[in-house]
Backbone bond lengths (Angstrom), bond angles and torsions (degrees), N, CA, C in turn:
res aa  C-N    CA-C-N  psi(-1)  N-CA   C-N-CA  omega(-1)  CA-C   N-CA-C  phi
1 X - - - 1.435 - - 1.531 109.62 -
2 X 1.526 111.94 128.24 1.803 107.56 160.84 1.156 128.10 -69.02
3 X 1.188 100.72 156.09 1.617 106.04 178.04 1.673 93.58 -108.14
4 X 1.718 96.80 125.87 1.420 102.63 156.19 1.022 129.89 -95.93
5 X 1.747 137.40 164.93 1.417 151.24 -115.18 1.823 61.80 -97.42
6 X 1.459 102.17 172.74 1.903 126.12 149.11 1.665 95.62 -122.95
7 X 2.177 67.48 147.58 1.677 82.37 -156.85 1.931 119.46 -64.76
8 X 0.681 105.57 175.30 1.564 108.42 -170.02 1.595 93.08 -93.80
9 X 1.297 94.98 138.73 1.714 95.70 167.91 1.683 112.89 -84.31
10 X 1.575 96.97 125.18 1.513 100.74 168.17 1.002 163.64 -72.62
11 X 1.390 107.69 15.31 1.355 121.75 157.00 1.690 121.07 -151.52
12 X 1.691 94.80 49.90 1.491 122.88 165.73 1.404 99.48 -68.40
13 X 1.350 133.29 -61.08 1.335 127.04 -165.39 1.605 107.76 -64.94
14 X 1.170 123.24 -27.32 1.747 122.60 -174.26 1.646 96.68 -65.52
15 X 1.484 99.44 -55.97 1.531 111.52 -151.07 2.128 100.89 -64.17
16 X 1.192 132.87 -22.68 1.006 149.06 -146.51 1.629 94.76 -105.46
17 X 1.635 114.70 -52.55 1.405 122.84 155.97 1.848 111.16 -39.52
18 X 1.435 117.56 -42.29 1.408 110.32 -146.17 1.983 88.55 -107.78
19 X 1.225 130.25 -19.75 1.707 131.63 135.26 1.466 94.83 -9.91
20 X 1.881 99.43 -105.94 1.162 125.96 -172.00 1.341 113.30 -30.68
21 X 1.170 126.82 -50.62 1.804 113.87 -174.92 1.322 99.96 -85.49
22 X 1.040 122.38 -30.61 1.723 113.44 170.96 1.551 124.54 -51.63
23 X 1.242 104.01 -34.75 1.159 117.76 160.44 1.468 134.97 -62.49
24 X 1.312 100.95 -26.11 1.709 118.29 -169.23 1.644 110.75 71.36
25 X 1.477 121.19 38.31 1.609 107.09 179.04 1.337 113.06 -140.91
26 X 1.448 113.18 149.45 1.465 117.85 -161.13 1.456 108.06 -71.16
27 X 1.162 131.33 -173.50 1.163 127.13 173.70 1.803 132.65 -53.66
28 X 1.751 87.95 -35.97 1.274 119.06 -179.21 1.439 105.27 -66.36
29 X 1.211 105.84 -60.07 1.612 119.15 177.35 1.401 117.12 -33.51
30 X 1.304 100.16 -56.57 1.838 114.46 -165.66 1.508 97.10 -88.32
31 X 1.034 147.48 14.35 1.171 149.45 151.72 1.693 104.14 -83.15
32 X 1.660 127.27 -46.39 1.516 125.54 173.75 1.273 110.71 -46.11
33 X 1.485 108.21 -49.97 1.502 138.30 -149.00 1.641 96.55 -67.16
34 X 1.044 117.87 -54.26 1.588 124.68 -175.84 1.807 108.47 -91.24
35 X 1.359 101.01 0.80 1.753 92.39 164.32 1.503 107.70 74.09
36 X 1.502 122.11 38.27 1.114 118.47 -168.64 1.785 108.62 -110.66
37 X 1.433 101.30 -14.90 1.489 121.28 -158.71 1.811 97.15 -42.34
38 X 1.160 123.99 171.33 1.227 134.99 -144.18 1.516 129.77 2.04
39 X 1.596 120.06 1.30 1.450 125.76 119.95 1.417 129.26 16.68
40 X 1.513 88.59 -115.79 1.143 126.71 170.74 1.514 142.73 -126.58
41 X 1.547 127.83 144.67 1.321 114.43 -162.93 1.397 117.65 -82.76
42 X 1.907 125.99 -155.49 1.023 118.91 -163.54 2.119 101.80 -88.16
43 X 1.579 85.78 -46.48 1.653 79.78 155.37 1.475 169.36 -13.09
44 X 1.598 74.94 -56.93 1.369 113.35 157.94 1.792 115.90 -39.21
45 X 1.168 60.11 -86.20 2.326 86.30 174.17 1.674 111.29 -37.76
46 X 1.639 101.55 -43.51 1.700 105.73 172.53 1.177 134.67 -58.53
47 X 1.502 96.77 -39.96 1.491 113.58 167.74 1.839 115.48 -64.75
48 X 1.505 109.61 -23.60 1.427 110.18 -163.98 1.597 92.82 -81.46
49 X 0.876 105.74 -39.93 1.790 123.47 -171.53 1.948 103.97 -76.97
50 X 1.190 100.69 -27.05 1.716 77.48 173.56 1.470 115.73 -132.98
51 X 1.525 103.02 42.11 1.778 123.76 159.10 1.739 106.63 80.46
52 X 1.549 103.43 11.71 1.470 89.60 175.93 1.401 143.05 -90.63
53 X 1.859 80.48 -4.11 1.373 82.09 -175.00 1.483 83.94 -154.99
54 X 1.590 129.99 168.91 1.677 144.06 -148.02 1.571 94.93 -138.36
55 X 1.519 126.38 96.80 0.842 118.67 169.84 1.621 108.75 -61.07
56 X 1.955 94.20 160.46 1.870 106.15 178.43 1.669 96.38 -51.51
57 X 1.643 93.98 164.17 1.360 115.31 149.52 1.832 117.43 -49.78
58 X 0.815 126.60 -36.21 1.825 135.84 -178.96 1.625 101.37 -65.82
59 X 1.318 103.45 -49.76 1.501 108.20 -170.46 1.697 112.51 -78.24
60 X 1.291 98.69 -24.23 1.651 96.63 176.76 1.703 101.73 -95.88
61 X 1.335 124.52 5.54 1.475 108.14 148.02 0.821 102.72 -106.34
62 X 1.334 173.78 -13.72 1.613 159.94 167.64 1.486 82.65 -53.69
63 X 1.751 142.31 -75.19 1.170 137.29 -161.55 1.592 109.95 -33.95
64 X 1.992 101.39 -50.63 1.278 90.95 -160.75 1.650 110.97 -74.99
65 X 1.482 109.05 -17.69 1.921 116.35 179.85 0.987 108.45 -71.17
66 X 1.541 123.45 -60.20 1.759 104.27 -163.46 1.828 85.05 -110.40
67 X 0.938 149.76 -48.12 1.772 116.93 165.19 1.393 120.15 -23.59
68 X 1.163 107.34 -86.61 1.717 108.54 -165.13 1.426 109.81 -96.32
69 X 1.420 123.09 10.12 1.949 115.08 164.30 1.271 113.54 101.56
70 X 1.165 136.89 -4.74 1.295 144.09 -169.72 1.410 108.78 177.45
71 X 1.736 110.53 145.30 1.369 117.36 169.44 0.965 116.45 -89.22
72 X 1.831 111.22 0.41 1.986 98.61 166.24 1.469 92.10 -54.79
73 X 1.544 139.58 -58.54 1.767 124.70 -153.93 0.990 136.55 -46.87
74 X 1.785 104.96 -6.18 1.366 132.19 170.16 1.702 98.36 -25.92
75 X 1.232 105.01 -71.42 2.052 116.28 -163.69 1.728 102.04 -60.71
76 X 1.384 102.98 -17.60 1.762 100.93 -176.83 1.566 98.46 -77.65
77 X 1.305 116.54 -44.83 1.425 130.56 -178.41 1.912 104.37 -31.80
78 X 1.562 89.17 -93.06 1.520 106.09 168.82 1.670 151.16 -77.62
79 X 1.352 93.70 15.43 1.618 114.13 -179.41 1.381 111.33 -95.49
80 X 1.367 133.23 75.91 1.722 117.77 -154.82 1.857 112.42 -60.42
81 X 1.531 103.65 -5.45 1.606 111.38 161.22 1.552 120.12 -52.21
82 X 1.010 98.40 -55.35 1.360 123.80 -166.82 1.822 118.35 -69.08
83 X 1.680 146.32 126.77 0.884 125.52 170.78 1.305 122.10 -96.16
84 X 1.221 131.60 168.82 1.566 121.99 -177.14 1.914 108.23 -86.56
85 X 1.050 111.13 147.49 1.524 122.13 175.77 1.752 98.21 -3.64
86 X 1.611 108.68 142.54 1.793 87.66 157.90 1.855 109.93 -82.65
87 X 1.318 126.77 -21.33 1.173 127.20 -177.87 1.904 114.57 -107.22
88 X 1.132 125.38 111.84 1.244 112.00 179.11 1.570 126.21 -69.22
89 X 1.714 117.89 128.27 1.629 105.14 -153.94 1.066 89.84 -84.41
90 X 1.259 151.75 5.60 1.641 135.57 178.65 1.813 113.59 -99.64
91 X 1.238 87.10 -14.56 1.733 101.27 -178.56 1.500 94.19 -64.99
92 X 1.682 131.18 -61.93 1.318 141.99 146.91 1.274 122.29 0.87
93 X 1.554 112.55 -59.48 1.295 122.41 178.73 1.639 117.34 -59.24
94 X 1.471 96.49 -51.92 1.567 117.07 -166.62 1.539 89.38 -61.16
95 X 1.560 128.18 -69.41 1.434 114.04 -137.13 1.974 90.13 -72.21
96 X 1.512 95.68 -29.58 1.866 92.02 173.69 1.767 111.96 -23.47
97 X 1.135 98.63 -71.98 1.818 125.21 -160.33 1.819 91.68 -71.38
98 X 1.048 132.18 -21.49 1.250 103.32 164.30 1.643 129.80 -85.02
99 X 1.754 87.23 -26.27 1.497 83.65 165.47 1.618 143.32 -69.50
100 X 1.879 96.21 -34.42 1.389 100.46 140.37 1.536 146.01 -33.19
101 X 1.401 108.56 -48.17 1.270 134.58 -179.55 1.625 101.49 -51.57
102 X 1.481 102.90 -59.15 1.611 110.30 -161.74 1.505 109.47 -66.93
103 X 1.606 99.13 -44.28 1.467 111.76 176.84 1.934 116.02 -59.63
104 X 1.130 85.04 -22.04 1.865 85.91 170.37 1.038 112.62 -89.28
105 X 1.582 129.51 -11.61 1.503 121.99 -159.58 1.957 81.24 -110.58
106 X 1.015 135.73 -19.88 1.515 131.38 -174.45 1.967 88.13 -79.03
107 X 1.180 93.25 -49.86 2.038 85.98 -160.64 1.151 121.94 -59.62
108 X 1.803 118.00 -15.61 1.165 157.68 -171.21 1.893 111.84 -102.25
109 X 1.047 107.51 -28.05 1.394 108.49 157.09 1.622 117.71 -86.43
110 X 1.466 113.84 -32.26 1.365 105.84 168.10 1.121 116.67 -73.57
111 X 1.285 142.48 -44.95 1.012 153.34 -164.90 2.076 94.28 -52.11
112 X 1.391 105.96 -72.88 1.532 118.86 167.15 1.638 92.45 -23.99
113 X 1.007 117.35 -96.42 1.446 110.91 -149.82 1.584 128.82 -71.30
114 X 1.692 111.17 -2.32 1.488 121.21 140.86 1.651 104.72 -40.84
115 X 1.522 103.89 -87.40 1.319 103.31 -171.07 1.408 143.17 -42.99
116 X 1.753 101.80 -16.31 1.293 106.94 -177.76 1.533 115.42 -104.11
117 X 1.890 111.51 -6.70 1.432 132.51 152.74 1.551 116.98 -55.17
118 X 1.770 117.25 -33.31 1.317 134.79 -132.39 1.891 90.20 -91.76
């Protein structure tokens, strides 16, 4: 007897699209982001995003860990019942650390030109 395929969830490829822009990162990006880099290419990701191809089980929890914050979202991922977060918690993270970033590079420019006033 064959074994047939199980069915693909139908609107894995939307929801995986709406990760990535939730996130704000290019294809390239969200490939760093999930630790996939010499992996897999940018392609790759295109195909995941426009139903041509079903990423592994591994890759659709990396989506649900560092995409959406937790690998409980795993079932949000692939349950076409189910919707994904309305806010993405890693999107949170990201714009967090840039604001940090800037705010260190301002306290650090004052600091410079105290000392060079001083």
């Amino acid at each position: 007897m064959g074994q047939s395929s199980r069915p693909r969830p139908a609107r894995l490829a939307q929801k995986l699209l709406a990760v990535r822009e939730g996130l704000g990162f290019s294809q390239g990006e969200l490939i760093d982001h999930l630790g996939l880099s010499g992996e897999i290419i940018q392609s790759r990701i295109s195909a995941y995003e426009c139903n041509k191809r079903e990423p592994p089980l591994s890759h659709l929890l990396l989506y649900a860990r560092r995409g959406l914050g937790s690998g409980a979202f795993l079932e949000n991922l692939i349950d076409d019942e189910l919707e994904l977060p309305e806010k993405v918690p890693a999107e949170r993270m990201r714009r967090g650390s840039k604001k940090r970033k800037h705010a260190t590079r301002e306290s650090s420019r004052v600091s410079k030109s105290k000392r060079r006033g001083s």
